[in-house]
PyMOL Python script that loads the backbone (N, CA, C, O; Angstrom):
from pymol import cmd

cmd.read_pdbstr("""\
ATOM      1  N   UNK A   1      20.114 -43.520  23.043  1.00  0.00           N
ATOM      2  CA  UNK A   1      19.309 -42.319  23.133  1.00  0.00           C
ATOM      3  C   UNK A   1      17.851 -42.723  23.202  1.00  0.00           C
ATOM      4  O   UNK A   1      17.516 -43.754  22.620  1.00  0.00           O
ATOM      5  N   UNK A   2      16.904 -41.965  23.898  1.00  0.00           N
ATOM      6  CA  UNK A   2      15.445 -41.984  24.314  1.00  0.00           C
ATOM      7  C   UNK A   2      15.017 -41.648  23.092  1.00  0.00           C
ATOM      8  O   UNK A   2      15.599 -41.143  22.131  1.00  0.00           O
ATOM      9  N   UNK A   3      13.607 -42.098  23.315  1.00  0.00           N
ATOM     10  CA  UNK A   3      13.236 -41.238  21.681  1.00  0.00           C
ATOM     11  C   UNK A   3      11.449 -40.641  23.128  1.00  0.00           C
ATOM     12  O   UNK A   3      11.273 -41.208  24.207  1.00  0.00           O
ATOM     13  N   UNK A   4      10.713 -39.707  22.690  1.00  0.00           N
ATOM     14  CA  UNK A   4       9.806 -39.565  23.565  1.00  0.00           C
ATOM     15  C   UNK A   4       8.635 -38.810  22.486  1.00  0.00           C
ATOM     16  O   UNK A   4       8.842 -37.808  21.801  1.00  0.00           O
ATOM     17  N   UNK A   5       7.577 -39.480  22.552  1.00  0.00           N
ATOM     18  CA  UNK A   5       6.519 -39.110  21.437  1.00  0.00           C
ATOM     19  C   UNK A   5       5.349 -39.094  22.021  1.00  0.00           C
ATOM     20  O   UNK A   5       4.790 -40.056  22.548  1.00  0.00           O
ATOM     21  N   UNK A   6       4.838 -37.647  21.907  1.00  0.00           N
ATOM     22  CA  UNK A   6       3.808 -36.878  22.001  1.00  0.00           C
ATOM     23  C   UNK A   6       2.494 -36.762  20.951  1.00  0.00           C
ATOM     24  O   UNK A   6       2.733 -36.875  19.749  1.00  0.00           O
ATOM     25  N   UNK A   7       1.111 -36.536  21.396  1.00  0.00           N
ATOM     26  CA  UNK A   7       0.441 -36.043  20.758  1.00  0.00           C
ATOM     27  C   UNK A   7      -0.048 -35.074  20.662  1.00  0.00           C
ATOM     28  O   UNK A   7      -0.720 -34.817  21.661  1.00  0.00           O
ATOM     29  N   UNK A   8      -0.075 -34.130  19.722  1.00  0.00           N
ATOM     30  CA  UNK A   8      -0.044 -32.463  19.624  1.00  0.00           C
ATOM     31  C   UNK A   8      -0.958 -32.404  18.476  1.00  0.00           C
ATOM     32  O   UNK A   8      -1.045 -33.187  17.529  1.00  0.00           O
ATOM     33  N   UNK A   9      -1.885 -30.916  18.830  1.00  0.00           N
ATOM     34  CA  UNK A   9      -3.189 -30.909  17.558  1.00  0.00           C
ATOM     35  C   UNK A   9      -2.033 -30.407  16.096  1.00  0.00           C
ATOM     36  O   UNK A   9      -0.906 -29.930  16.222  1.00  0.00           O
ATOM     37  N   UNK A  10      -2.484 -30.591  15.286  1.00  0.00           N
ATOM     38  CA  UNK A  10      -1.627 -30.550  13.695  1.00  0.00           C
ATOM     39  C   UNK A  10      -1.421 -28.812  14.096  1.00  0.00           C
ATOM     40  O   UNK A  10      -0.249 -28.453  14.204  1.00  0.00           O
ATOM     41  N   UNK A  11      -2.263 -27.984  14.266  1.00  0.00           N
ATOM     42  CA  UNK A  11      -2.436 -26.923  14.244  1.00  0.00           C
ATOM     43  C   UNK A  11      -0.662 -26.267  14.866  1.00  0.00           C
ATOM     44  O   UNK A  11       0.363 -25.769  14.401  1.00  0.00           O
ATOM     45  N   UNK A  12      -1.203 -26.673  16.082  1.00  0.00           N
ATOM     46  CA  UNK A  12       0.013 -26.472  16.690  1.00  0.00           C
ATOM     47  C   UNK A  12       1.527 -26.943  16.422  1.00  0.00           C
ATOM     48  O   UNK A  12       2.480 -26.196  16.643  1.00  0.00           O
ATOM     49  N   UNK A  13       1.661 -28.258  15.923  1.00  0.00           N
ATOM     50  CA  UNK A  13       2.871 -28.707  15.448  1.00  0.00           C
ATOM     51  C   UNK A  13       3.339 -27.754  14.752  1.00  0.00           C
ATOM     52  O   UNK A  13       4.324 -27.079  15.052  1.00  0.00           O
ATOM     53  N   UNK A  14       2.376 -27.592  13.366  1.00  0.00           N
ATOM     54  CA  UNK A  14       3.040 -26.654  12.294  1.00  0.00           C
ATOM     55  C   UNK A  14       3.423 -25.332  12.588  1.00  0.00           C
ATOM     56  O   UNK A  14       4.280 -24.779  11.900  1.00  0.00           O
ATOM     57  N   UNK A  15       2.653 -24.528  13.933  1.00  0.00           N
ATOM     58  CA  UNK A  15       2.994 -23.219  13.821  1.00  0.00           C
ATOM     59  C   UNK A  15       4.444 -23.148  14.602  1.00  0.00           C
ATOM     60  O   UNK A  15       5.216 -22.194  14.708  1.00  0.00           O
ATOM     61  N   UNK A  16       4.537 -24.419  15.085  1.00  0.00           N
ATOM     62  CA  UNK A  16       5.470 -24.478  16.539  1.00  0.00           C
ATOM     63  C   UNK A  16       7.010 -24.632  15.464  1.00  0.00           C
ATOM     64  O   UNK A  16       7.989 -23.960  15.789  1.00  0.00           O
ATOM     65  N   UNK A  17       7.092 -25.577  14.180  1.00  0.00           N
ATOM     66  CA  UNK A  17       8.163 -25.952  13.191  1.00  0.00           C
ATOM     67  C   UNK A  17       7.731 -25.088  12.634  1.00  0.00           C
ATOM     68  O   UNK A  17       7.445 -25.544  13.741  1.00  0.00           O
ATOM     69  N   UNK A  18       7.192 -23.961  11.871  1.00  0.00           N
ATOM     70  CA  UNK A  18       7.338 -22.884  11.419  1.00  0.00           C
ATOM     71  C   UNK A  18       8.340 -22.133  12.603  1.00  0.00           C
ATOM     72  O   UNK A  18       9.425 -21.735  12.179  1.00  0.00           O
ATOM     73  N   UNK A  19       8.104 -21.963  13.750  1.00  0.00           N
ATOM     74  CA  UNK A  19       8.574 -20.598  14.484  1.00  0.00           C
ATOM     75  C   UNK A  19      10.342 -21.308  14.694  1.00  0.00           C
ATOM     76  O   UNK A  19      11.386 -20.728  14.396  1.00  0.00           O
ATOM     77  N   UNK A  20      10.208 -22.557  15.229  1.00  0.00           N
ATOM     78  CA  UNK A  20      11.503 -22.949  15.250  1.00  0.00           C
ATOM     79  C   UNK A  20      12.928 -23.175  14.131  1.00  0.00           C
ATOM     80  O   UNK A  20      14.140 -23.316  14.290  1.00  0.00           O
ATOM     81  N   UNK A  21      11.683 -23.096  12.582  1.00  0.00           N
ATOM     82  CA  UNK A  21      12.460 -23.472  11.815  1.00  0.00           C
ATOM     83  C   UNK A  21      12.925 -21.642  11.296  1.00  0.00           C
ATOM     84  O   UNK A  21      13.937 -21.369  10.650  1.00  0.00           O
ATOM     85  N   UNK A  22      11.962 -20.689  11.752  1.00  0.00           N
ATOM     86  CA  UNK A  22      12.644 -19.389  11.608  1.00  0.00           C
ATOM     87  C   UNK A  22      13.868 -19.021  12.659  1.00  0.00           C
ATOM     88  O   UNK A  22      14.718 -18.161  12.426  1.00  0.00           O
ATOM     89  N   UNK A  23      13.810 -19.760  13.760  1.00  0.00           N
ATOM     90  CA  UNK A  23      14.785 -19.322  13.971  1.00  0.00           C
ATOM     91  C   UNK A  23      16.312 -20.263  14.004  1.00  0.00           C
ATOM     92  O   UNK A  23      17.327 -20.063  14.672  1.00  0.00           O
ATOM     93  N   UNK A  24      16.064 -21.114  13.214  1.00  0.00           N
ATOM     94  CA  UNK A  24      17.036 -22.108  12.585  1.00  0.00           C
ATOM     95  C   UNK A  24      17.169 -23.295  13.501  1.00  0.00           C
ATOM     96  O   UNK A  24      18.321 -23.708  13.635  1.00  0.00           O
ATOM     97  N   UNK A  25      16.457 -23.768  13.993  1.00  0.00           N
ATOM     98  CA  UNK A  25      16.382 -24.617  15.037  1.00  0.00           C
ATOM     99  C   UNK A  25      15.274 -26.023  14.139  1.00  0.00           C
ATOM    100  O   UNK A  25      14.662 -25.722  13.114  1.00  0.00           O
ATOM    101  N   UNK A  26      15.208 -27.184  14.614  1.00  0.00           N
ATOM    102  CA  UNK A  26      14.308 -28.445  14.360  1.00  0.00           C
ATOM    103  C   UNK A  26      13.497 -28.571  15.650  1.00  0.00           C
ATOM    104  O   UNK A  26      14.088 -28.256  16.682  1.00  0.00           O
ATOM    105  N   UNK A  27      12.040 -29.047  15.759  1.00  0.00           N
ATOM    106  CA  UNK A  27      11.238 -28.892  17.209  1.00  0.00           C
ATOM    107  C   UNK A  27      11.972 -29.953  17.472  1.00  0.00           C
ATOM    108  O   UNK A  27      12.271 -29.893  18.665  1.00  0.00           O
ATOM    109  N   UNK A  28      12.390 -30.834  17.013  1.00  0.00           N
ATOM    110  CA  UNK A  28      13.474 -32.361  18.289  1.00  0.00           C
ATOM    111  C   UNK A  28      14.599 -31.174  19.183  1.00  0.00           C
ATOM    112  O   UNK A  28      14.478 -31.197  20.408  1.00  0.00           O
ATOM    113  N   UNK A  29      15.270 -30.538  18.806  1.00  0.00           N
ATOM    114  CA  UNK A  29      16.239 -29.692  19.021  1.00  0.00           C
ATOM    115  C   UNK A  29      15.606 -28.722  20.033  1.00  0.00           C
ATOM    116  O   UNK A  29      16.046 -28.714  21.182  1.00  0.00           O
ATOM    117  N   UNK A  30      14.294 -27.654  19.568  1.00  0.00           N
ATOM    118  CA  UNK A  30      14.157 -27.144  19.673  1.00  0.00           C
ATOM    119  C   UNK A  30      13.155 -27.560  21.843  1.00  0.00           C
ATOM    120  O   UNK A  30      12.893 -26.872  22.829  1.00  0.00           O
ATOM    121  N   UNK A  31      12.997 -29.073  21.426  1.00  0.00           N
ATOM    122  CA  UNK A  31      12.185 -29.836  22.612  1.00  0.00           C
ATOM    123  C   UNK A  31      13.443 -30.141  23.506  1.00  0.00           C
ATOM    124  O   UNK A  31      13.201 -29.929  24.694  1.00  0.00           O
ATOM    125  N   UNK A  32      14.736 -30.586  23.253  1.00  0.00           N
ATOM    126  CA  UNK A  32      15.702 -30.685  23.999  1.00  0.00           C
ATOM    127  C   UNK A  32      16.486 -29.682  24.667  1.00  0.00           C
ATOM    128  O   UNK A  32      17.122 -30.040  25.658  1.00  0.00           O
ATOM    129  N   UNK A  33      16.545 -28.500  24.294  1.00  0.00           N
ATOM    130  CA  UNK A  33      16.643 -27.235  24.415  1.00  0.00           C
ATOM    131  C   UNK A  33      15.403 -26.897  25.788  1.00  0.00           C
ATOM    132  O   UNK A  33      15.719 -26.110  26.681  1.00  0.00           O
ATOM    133  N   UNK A  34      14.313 -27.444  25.792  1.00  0.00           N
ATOM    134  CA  UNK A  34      13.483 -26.865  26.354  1.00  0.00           C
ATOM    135  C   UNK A  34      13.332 -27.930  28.133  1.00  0.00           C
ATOM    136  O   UNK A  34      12.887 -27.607  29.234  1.00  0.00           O
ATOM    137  N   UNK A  35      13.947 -29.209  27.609  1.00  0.00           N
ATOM    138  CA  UNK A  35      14.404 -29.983  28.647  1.00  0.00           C
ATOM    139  C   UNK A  35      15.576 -29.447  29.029  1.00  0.00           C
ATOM    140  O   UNK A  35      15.548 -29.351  30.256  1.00  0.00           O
ATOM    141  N   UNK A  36      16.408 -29.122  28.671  1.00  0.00           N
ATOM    142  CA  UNK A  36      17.905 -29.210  29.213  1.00  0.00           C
ATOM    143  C   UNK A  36      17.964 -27.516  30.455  1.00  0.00           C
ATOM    144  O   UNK A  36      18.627 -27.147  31.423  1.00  0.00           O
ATOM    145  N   UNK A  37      16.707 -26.924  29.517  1.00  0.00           N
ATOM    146  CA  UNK A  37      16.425 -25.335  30.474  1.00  0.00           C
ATOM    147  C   UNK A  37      15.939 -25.964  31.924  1.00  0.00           C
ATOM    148  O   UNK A  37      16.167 -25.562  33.065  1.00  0.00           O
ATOM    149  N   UNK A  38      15.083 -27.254  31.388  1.00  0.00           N
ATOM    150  CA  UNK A  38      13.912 -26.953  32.867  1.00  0.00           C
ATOM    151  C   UNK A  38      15.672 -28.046  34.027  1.00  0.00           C
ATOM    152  O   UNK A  38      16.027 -27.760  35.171  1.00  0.00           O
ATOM    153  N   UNK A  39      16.012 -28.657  33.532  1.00  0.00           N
ATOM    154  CA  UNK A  39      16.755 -29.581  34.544  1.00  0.00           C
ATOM    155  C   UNK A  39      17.823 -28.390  35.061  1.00  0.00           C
ATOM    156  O   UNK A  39      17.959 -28.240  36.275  1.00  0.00           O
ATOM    157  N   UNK A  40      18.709 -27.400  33.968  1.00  0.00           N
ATOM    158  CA  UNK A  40      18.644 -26.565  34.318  1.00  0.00           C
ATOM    159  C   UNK A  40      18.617 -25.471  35.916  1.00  0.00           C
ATOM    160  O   UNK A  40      19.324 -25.046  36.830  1.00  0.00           O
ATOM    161  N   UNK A  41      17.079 -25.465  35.293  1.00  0.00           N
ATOM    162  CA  UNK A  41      16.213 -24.431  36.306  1.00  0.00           C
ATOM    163  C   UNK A  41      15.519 -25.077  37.637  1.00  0.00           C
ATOM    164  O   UNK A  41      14.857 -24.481  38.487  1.00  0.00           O
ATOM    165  N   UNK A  42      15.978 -26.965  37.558  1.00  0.00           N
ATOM    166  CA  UNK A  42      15.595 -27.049  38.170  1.00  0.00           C
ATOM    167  C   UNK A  42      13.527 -26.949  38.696  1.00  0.00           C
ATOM    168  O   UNK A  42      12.961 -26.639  39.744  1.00  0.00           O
ATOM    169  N   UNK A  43      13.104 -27.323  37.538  1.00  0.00           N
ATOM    170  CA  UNK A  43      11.970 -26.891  36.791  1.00  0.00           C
ATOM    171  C   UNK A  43      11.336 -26.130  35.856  1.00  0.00           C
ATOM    172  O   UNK A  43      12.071 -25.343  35.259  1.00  0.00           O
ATOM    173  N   UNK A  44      10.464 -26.134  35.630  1.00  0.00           N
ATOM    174  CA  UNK A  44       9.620 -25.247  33.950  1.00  0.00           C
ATOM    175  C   UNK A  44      10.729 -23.995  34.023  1.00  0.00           C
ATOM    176  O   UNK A  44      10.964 -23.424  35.088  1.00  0.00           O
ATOM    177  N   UNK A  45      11.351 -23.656  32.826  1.00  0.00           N
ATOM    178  CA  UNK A  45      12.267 -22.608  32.471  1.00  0.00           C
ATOM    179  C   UNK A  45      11.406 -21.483  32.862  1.00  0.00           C
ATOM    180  O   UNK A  45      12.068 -20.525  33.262  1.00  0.00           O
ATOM    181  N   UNK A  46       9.980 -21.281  32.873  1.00  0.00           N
ATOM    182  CA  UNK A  46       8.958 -19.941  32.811  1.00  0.00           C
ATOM    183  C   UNK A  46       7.810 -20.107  33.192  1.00  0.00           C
ATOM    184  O   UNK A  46       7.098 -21.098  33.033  1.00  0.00           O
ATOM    185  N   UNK A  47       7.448 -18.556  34.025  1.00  0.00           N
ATOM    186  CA  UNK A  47       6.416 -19.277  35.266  1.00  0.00           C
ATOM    187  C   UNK A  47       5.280 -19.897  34.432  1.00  0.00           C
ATOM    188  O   UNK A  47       5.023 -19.764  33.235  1.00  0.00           O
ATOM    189  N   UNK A  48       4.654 -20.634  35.428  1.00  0.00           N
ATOM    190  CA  UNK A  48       3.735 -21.518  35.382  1.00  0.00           C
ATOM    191  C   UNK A  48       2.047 -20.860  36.176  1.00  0.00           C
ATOM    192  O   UNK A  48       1.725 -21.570  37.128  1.00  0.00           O
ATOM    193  N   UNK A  49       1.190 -19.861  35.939  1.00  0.00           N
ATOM    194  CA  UNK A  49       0.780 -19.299  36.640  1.00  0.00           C
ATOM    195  C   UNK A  49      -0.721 -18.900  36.365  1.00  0.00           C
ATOM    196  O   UNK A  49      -1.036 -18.563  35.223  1.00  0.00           O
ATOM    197  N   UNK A  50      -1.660 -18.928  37.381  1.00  0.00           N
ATOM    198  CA  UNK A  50      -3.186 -18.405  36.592  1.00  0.00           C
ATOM    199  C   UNK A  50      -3.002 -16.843  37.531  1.00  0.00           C
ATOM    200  O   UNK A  50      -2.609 -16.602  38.673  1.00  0.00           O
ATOM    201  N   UNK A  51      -3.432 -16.113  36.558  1.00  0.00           N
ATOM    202  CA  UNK A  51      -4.157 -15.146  37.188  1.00  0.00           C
ATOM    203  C   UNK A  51      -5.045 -14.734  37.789  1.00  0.00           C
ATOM    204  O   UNK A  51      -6.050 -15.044  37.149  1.00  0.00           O
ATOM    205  N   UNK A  52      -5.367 -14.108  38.818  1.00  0.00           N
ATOM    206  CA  UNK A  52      -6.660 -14.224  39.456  1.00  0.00           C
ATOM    207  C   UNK A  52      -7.555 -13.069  38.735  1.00  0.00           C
ATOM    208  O   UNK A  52      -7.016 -12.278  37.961  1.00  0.00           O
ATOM    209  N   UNK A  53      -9.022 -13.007  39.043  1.00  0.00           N
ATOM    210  CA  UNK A  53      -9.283 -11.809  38.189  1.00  0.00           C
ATOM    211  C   UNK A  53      -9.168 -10.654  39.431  1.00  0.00           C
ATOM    212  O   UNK A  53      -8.849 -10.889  40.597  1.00  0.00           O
ATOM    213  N   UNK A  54      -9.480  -9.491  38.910  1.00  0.00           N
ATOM    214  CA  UNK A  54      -9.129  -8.087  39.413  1.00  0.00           C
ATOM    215  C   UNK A  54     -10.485  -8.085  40.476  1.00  0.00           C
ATOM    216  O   UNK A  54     -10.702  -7.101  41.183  1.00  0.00           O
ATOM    217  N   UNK A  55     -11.286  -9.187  40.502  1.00  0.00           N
ATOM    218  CA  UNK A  55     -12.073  -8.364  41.985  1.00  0.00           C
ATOM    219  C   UNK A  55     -11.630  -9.503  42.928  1.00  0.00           C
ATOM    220  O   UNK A  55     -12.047  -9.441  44.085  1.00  0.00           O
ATOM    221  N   UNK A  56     -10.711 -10.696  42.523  1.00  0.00           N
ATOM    222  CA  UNK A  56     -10.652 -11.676  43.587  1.00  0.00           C
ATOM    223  C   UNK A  56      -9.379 -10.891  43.983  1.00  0.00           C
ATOM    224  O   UNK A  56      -9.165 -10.806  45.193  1.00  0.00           O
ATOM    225  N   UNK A  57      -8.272 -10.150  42.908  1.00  0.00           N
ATOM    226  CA  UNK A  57      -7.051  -9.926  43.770  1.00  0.00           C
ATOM    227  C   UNK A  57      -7.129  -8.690  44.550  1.00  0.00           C
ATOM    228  O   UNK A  57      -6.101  -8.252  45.067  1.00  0.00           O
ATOM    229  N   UNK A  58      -8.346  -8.034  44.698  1.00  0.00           N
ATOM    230  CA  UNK A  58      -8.666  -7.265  45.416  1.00  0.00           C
ATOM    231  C   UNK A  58      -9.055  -7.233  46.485  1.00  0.00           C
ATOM    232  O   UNK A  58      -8.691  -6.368  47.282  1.00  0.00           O
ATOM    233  N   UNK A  59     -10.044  -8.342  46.822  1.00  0.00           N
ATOM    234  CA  UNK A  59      -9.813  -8.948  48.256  1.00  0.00           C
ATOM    235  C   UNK A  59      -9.248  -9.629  48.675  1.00  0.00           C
ATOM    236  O   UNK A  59      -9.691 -10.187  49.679  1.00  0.00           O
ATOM    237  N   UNK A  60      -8.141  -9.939  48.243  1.00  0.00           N
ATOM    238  CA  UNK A  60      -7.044 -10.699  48.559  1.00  0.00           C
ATOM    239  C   UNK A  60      -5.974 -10.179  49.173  1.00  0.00           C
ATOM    240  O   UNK A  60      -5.275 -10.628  50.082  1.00  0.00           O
ATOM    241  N   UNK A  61      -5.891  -8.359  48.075  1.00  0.00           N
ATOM    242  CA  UNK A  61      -5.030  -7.335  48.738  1.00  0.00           C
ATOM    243  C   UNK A  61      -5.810  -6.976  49.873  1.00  0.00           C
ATOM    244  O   UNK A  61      -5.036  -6.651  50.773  1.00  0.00           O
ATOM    245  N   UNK A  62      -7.376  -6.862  50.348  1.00  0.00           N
ATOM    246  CA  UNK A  62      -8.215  -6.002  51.055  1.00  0.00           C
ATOM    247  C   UNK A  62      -7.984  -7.091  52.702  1.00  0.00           C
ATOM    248  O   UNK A  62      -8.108  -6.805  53.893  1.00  0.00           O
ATOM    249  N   UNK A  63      -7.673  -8.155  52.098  1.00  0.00           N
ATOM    250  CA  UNK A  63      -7.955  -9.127  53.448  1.00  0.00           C
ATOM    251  C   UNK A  63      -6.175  -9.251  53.909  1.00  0.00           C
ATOM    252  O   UNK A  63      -6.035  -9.423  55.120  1.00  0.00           O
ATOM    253  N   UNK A  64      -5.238  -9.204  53.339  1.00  0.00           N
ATOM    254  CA  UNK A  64      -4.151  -9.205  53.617  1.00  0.00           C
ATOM    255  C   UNK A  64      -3.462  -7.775  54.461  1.00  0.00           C
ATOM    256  O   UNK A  64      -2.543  -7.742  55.280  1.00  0.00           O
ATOM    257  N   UNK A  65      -4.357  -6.585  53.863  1.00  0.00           N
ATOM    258  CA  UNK A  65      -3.604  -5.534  54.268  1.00  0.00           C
ATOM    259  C   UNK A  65      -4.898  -4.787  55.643  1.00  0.00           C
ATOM    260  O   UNK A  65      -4.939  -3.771  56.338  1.00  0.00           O
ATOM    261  N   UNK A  66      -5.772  -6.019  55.433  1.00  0.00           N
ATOM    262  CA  UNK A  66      -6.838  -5.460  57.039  1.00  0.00           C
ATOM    263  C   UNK A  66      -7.833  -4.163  56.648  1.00  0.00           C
ATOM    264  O   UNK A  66      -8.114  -3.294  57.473  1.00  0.00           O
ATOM    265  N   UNK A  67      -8.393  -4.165  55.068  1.00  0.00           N
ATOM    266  CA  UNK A  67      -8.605  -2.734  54.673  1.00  0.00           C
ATOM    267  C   UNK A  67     -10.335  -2.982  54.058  1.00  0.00           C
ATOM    268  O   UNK A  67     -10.645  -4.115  53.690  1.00  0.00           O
ATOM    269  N   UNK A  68     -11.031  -2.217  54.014  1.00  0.00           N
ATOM    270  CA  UNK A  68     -12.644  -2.483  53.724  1.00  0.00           C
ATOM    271  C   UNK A  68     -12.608  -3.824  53.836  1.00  0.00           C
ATOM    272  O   UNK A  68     -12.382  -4.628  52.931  1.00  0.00           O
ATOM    273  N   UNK A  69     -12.946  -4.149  55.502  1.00  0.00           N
ATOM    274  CA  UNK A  69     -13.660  -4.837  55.706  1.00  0.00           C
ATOM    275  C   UNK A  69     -14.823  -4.933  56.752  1.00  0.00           C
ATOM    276  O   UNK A  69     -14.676  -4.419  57.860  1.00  0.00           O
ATOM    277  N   UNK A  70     -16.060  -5.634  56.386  1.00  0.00           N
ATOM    278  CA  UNK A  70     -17.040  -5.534  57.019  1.00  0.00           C
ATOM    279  C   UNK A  70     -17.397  -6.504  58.184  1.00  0.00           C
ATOM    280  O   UNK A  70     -16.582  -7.412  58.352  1.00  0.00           O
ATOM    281  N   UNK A  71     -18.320  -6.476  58.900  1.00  0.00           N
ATOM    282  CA  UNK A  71     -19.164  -7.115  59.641  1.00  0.00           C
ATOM    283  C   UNK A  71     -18.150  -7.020  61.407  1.00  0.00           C
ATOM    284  O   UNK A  71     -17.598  -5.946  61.646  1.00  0.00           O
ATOM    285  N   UNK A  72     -18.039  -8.024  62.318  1.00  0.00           N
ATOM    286  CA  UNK A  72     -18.549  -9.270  62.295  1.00  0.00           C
ATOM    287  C   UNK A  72     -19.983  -9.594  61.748  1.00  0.00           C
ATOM    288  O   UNK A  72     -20.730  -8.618  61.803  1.00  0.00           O
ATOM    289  N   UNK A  73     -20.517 -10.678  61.258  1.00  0.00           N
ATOM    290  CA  UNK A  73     -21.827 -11.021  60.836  1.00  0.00           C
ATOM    291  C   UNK A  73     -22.511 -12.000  61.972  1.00  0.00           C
ATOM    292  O   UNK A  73     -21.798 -12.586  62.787  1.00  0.00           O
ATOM    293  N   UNK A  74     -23.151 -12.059  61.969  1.00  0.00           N
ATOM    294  CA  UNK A  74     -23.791 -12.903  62.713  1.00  0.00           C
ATOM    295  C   UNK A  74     -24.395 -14.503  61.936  1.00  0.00           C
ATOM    296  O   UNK A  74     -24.559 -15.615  62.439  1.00  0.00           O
ATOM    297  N   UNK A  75     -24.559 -14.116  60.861  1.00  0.00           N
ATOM    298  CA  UNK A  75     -25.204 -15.089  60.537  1.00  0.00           C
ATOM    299  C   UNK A  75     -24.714 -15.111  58.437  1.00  0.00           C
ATOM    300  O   UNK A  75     -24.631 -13.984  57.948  1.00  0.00           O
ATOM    301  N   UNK A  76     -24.522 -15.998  57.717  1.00  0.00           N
ATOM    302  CA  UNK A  76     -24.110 -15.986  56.306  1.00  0.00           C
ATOM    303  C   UNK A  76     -25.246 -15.088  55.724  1.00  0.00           C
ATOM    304  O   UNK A  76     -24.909 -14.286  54.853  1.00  0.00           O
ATOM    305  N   UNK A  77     -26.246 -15.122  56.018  1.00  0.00           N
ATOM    306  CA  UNK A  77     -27.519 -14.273  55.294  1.00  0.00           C
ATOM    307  C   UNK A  77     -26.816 -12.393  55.724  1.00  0.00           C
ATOM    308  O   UNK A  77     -26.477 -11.488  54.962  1.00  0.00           O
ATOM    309  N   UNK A  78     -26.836 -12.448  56.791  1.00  0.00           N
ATOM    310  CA  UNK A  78     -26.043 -10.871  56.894  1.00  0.00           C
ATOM    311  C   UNK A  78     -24.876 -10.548  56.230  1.00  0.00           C
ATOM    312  O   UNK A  78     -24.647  -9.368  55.965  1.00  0.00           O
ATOM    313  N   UNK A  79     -23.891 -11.667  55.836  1.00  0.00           N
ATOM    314  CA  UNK A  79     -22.846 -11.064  55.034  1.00  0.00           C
ATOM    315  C   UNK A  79     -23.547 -11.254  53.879  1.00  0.00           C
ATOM    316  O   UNK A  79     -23.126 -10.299  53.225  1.00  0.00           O
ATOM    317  N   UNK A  80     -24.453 -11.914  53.053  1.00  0.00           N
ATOM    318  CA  UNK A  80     -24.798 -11.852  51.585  1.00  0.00           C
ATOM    319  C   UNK A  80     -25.494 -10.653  51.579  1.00  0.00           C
ATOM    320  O   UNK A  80     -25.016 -10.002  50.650  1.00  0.00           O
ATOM    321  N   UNK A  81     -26.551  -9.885  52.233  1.00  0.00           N
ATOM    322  CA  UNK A  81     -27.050  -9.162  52.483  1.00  0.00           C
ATOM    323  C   UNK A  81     -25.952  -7.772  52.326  1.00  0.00           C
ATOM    324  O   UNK A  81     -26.199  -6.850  51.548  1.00  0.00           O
ATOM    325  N   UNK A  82     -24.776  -7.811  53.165  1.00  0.00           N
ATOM    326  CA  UNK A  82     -24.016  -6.894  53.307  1.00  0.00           C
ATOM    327  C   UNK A  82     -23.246  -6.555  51.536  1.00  0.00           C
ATOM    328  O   UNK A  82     -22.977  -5.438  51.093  1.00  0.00           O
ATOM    329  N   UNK A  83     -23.055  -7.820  50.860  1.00  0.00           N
ATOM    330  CA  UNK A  83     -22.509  -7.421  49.819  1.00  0.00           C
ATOM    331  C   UNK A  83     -23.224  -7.338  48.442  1.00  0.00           C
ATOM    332  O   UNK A  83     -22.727  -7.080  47.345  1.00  0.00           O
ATOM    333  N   UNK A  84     -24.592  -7.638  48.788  1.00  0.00           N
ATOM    334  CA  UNK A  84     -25.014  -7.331  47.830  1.00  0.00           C
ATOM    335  C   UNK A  84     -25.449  -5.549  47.657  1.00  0.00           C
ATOM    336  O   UNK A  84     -25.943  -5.010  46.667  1.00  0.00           O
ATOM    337  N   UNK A  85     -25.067  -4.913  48.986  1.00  0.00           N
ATOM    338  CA  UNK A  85     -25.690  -3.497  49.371  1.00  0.00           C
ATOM    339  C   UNK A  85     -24.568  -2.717  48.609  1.00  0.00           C
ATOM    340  O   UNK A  85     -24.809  -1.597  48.161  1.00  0.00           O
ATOM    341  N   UNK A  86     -23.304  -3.322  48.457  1.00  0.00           N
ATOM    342  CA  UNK A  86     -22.103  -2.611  48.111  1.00  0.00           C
ATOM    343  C   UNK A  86     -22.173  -2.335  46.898  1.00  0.00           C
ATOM    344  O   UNK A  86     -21.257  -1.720  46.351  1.00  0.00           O
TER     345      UNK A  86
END
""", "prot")
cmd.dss("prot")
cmd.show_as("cartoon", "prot")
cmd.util.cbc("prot")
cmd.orient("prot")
C-alpha cells in the first residue's frame, strides 16, 4: 500500500477530522473515498469552476446572443469613449 502525505494549514486539518469524524469516517478513509469518486468519475467528483462576475457574464450573454451592441468603431479611443457614455 502507498502511503501519500500532504501539507495542509492546522486550521483546516482539524475542521476537516472534526466534520469526518461526525460523520463516522477517519480523513485517511475519508481521502480514499475522495480518490476512488474522482477515478470513478473519471475526474474531480464536483465541478471545478470560477465564476464570472455579473457584468462580464453579461457580455458574454450580450455578445453570444448578437444583443446591445455598439459601434463598428473606428478607432479603440471611440469604443472607450462609447462605454464610458453608457
Amino acid at each position: 500500500m502507498a502511503t501519500i502525505q500532504i501539507s495542509v494549514d492546522d486550521k483546516i486539518k482539524e475542521a476537516a477530522d472534526s466534520l469526518f469524524n461526525s460523520l463516522g469516517l477517519d480523513t485517511s478513509t475519508a481521502v480514499r473515498m475522495f480518490l476512488s469518486a474522482a477515478l470513478a468519475n473519471n475526474g474531480i467528483p464536483f465541478a471545478v469552476k470560477r465564476e464570472p462576475n455579473a457584468d462580464l457574464l453579461e457580455a458574454i450573454l450580450d455578445t453570444r446572443n448578437r444583443s446591445n451592441l455598439h459601434g463598428p468603431y473606428n478607432t479603440a479611443e471611440e469604443a472607450v469613449t462609447a462605454m464610458l457614455e453608457d
